[in-house]
N, C-alpha and C positions, 0 to 999 in steps of 0.2 A: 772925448767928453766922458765925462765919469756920471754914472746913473745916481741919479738922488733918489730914488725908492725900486723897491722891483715886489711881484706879485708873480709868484712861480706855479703855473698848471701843466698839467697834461694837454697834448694834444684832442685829446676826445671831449676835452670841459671847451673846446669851441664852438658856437659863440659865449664866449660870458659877462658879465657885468663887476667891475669892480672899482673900489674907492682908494686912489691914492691920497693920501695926505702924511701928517706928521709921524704916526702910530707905522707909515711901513718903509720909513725912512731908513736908509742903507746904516745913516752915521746922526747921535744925535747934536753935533754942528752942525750938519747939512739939511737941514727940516725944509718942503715943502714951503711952507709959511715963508721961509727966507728969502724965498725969489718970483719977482712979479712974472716973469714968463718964463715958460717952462718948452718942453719936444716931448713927447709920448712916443714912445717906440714900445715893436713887440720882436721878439724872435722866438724862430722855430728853431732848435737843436737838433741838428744829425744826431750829436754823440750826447746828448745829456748834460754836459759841460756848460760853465757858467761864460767861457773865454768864448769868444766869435770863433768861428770857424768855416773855413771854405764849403760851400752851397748851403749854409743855415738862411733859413726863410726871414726874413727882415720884414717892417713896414714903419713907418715913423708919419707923424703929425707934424703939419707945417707951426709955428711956433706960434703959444698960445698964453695965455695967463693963463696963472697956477689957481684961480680963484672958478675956473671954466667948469660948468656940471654936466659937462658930455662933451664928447671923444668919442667917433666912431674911426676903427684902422684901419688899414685894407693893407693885411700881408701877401708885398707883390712883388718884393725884389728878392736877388741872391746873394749871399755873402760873396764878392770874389774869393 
């Protein structure tokens, strides 16, 4: 699955608050706005790196409209 937006922090800016929509879209063919439901994932980086990587901290949302004004995650799993 290819990410349609991403919002990059530090591990120490956890918890925070942030607004996906068109403005932090990857690509501007793939906007937010284009598709009724959406999956919200987070990951944690071992190495900084933007590719997955074996034990990076994951958490994803069960699948929701893109129209949705809150999303709380719980990073619980591991990358194998």
């Amino acid at each position: 699955r290819m990410p349609l937006a991403i919002v990059k922090k530090q591990v120490s800016d956890l918890p925070f608050n942030f607004k996906l929509d068109d403005s932090t879209a990857m690509s501007p063919q793939m906007k937010l706005s284009n598709f009724a439901d959406v999956v919200v994932g987070a990951r944690i980086s071992k190495s900084g790196q933007a590719t997955p990587t074996s034990g990076d901290f994951t958490g994803q949302s069960a699948p929701l409209k893109s129209s949705s004004s809150a999303v709380s995650l719980m990073i619980d799993s591991v990358q194998p």
